[in-house]
N, C-alpha and C positions, 0 to 999 in steps of 0.2 A: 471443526466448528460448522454450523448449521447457519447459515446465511443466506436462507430463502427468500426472503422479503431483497435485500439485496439482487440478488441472482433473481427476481423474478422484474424491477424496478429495471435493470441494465436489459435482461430481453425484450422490455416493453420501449426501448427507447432513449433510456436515460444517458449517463455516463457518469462514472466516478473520479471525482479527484483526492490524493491525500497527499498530505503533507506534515512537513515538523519545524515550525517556526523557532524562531529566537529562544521560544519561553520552556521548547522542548516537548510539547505535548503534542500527540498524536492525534490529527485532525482529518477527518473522512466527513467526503459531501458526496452527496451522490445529486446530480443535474438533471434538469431537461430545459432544454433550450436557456438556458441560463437563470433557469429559474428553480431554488434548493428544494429539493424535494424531502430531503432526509440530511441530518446531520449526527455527528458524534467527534467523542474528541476524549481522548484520555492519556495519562502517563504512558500505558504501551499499546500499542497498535492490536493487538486482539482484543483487547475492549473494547478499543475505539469502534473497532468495526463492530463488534455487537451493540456498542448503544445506537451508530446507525441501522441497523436492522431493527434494533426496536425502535427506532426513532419511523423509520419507513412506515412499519406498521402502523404506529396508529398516525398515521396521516402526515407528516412534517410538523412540528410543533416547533413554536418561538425558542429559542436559545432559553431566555427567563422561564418559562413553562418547566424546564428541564433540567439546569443546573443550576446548584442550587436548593430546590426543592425534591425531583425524585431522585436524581444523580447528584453526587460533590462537587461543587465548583472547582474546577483545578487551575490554580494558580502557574505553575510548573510541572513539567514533566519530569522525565526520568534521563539522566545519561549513559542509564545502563540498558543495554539491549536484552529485552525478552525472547527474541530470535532475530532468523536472518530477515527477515521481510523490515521488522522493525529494527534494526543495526541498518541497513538501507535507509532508512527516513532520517536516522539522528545523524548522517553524515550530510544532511541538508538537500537531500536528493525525493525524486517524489511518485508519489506508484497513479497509475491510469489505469480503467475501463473501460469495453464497451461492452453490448452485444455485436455479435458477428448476422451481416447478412446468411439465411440459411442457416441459422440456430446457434449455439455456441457462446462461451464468452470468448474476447481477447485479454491480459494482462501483462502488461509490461509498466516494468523498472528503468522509471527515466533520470535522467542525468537534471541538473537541477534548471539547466536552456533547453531543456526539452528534449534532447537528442533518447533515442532509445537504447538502453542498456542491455535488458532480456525482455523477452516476453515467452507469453503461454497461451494456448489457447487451449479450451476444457469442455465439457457441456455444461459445465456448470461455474458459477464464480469461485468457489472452494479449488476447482479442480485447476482452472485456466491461473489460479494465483498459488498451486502448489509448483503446477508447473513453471511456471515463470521464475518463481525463489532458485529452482535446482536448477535452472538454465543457467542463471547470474552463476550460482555457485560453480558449474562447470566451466563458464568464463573467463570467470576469478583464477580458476586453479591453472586454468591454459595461458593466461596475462603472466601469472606469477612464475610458471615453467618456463618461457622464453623470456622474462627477465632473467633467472639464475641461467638461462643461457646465452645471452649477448651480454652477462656482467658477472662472471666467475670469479673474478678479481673483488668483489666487492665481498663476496660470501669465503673468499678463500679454496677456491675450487680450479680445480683444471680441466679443460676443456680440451 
């Protein structure tokens, strides 16, 4: 996916936050200094992030401006996971960006107090948020291998 206006808004400065509220839908701001530069928000999380990128583009526009009228106002999201980035959000947890001093982006997969989960870092936002998914993923699979091995008894296994 093609998320220039993004990846160009975080090298200039910005920062992104996402999230997945109560209502379940997939929500991405991208920041400067606390002030919304761009928004989007959909049932799964690749949307979201393209209507932020179209949102960046043309300038930041009102919430009203947008849903509603050129996008659907979404009521609810979805419980089902379109991937692993968005299977991360629906368990209430929340994804960050910046740019990196010296070019780059950062990404990481935070825990819902902030602590950091995975990250990635890419030249690009595409790339620093592909890397970050497969980090988690590589985490996940290493969490879950020294579970079945300090609780053999629980899977039925011998150790």
């Amino acid at each position: 996916m093609q998320l220039d206006h993004i990846d160009s808004a975080l090298k200039d400065g910005c920062h992104l936050v996402g999230f997945c509220p109560a209502t379940k839908l997939r929500v991405v701001r991208v920041l400067r200094s606390r002030v919304e530069v761009g928004y989007g928000e959909h049932p799964h999380i690749q949307d979201a992030l393209s209507h932020l990128n179209e949102d960046i583009a043309a300038g930041g526009r009102d919430y009203d401006e947008v849903y509603g009228k050129i996008k659907p106002c979404y009521i609810t999201g979805s419980l089902e996971a379109s991937s692993t980035l968005d299977d991360w959000l629906i368990q209430d947890e929340r994804i960050y960006a910046r740019g990196r001093r010296g070019g780059g982006i950062i990404f990481s997969l935070r825990r819902y107090d902030g602590r950091v989960y995975a990250s990635g870092v890419g030249p690009t936002f595409d790339e620093a948020m592909r890397v970050a998914v497969e980090n988690s993923i590589r985490r996940s699979d290493a969490e879950a291998e020294e579970w079945r091995r300090l609780n053999p008894q629980e899977i039925g296994e011998v150790v």
